[in-house]
C-alpha positions as semicolon CSV with decimal commas, in nm:
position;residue;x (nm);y (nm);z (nm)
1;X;14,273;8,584;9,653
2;X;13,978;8,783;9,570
3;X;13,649;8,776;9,789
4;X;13,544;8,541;10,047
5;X;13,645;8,636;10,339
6;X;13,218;8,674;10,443
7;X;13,154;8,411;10,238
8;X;13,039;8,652;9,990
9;X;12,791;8,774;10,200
10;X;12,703;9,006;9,891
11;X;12,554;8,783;9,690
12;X;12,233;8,708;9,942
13;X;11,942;8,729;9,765
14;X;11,668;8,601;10,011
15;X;11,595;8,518;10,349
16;X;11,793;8,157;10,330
17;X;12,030;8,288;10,172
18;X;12,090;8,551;10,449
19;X;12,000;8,299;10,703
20;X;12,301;8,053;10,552
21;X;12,548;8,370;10,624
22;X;12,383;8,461;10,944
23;X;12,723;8,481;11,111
24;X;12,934;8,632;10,828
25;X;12,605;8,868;10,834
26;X;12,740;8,936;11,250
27;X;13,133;8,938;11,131
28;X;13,056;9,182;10,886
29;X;12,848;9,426;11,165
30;X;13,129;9,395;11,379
31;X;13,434;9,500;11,096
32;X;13,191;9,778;10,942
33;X;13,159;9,937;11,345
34;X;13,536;9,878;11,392
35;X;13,572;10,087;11,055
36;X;13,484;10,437;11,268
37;X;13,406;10,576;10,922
38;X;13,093;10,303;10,844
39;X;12,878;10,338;11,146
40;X;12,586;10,426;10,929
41;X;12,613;10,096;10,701
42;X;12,727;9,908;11,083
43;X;12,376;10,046;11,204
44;X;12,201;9,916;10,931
45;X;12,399;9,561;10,953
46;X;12,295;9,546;11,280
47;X;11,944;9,649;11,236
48;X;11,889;9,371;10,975
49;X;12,035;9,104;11,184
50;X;11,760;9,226;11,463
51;X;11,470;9,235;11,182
52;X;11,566;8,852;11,126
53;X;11,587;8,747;11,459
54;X;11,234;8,900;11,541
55;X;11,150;8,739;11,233
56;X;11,262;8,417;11,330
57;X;11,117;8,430;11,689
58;X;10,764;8,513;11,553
59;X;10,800;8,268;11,279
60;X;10,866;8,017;11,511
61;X;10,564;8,111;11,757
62;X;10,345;8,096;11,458
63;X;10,488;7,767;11,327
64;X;10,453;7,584;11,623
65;X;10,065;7,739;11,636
66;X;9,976;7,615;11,331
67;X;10,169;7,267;11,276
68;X;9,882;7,035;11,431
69;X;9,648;7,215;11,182
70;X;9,896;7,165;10,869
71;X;9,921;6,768;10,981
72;X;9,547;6,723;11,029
73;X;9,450;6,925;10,655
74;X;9,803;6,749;10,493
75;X;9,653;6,406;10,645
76;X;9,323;6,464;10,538
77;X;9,434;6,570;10,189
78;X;9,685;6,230;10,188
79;X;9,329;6,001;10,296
80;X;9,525;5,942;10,602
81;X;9,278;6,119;10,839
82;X;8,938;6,262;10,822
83;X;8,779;6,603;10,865
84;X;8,702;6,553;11,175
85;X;9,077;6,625;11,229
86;X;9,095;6,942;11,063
87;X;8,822;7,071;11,286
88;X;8,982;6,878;11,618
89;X;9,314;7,090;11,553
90;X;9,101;7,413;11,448
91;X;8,911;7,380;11,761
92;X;9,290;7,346;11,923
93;X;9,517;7,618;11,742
94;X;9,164;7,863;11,818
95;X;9,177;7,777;12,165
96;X;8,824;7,615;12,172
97;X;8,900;7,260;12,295
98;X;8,906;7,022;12,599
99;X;9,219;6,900;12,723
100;X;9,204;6,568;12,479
101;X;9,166;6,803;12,170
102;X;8,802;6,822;12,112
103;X;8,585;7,064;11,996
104;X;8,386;7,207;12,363
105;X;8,004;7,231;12,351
């Protein structure tokens, strides 16, 4: 049998691609630093696998941010809401707002 034993980890070409293989992605760290002779290419493994995780982390931070101001403009946009949304969840997501959501004076 030929290939597959990282899910052909090789043929990633994007971010869900590598995030679909994120463990053959850590399998394949681990057999490149148990190589001895690969420790550069282990390194490097290893350093993408921390790139996405920070990636992920602040991805997530910023998602969660900025998901009551994607609703409000998507509901606005659908005539399911008004702009007085999109400026309630501005006001939010900027920090400028009561406790209910609204705009301060």
């Amino acid at each position: 049998m030929s290939g597959g034993s990282y899910n052909y980890l090789f043929a990633a070409v994007d971010l869900e691609d590598l995030q679909a293989r994120r463990w053959d992605l850590e399998e394949m760290a681990s057999r490149l630093a148990g190589l001895g002779y690969a420790q550069d290419a282990a390194r490097e493994t290893e350093e993408l696998l921390v790139l996405y995780r920070q990636w992920e982390t602040r991805a997530a931070v910023r998602m969660n941010r900025l998901s009551d101001v994607w609703k409000a403009v998507e509901w606005w946009d659908s005539n399911d809401s008004s702009e007085t949304r999109v400026h309630e969840a501005l006001a939010k997501y900027r920090g400028d707002h009561d406790d209910a959501g609204k705009p301060s004076a």
